[in-house]
C-alpha positions, -999 to +999 in steps of 0.1 A: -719-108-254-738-080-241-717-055-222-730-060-181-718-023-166-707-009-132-700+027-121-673+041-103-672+071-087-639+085-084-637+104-050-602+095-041-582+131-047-573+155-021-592+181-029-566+212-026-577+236-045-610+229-031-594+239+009-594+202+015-621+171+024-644+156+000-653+174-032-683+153-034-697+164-006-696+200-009-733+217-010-749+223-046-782+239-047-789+219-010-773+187-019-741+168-019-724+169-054-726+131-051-761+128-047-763+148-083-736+123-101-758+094-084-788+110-098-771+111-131-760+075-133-793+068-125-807+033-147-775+036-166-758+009-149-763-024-129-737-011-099-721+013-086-691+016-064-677+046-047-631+053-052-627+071-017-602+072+006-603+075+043-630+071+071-659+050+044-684+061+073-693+095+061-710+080+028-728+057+047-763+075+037-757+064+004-758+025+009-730+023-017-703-002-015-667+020-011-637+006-024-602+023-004-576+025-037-557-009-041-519+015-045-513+033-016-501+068-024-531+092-039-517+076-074-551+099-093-577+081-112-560+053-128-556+039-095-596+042-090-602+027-122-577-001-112-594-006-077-629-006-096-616-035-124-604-056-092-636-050-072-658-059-095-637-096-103-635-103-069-679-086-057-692-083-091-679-113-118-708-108-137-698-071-147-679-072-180-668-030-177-666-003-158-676+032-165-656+055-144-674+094-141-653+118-116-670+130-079-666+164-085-688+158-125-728+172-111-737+173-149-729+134-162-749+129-193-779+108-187-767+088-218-734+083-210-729+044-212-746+039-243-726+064-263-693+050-251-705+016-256-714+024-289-683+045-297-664+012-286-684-009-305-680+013-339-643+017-338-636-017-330-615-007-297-609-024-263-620+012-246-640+043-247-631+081-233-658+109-236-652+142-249-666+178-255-656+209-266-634+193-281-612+180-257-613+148-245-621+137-207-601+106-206-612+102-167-645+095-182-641+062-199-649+026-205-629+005-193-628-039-192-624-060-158-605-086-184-576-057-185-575-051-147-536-073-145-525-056-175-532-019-154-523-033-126-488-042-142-491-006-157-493+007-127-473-009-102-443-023-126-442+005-146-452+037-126-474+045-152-499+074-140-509+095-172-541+077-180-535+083-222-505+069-215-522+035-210-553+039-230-536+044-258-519+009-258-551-010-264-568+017-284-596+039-276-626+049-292-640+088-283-677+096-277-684+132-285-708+153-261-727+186-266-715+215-250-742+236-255-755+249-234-732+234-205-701+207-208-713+181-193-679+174-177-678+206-155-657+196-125-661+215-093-625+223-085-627+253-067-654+272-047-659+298-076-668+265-094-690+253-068-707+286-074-708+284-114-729+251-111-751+265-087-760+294-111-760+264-143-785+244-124-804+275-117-804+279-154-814+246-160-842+247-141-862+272-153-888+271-185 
């Protein structure tokens, strides 16, 4: 069966190295950082559905269904994941995965849900991380409604919050990524980040 895919945005952190607020909507080069993942993501899937915490107001621009995380606490991105597999089987039963990319990534390759599919599909796993430089971005993964109870037990029973520490369970296939000339999983952590992928997209831009 063909895989039918949703995106989360994972915009559910505290932001404190960033001075607080939304990481997602801190200025680049005139825009939100979310309007650049959303650009990204872009014809790569069927839906997408925001992780934030909070007042869901402020993304109201966006149109974008927002999903508050299902565990109370900040518990990081498995618990967006988790709130994302249980959205979609309750909004969305037609989606068979989600793909998960982080609020704070403005350079999300334009290609990313094909490669994971097809890293899945080649190794024969249940789920798909991306990597580059080698090193492996685990928040940026593949991930199947069907196993929403079993990270929900994960998560809950167990306390489990490392995401390898779940992945690795059901196996997980690893999509490389370029690089060169910029990783495509820059986060913007910090304001001397924010500044970095202002002077990458400048760099982009020209001929």
């Amino acid at each position: 069966m063909p895989e039918r895919v949703m995106a989360v945005v994972l915009a559910g952190g505290l932001a404190r190295r960033m001075g607080g607020g939304d990481k997602c909507l801190k200025p680049l080069a005139g825009r939100p950082i979310l309007a650049h993942v959303l650009d990204r993501l872009d014809g790569q899937t069927e839906r997408v559905l925001l992780n934030a915490n909070g007042d869901l107001a402020r993304f109201a621009e966006w149109d974008l269904p927002v999903a508050a995380d299902v565990v109370a606490g900040f518990g990081g991105p498995l618990v967006g994941v988790l709130t994302a597999l249980e959205w979609a089987a309750t909004h969305a039963p037609e989606i068979t995965d989600v793909v998960s990319v982080p609020g704070d990534g403005p350079f999300v390759p334009r290609d990313l849900v094909r490669r994971l599919i097809e890293a899945r599909r080649t190794a024969g796993t249940m789920l798909a991380q991306a990597a580059s430089n080698g090193q492996s971005n685990p928040v940026v993964g593949l991930w199947p409604v069907a196993l929403a109870a079993d990270l929900r037990h994960a998560v809950v029973e167990e306390g489990i919050a490392k995401v390898d520490a779940w992945t690795s369970r059901h196996g997980v296939a690893t999509a490389e990524f370029d690089a060169d000339p910029l990783d495509p999983f820059f986060n913007a952590n910090t304001q001397e980040d924010l500044a970095k992928a202002e002077r990458l997209l400048e760099a982009q831009s020209k001929p």
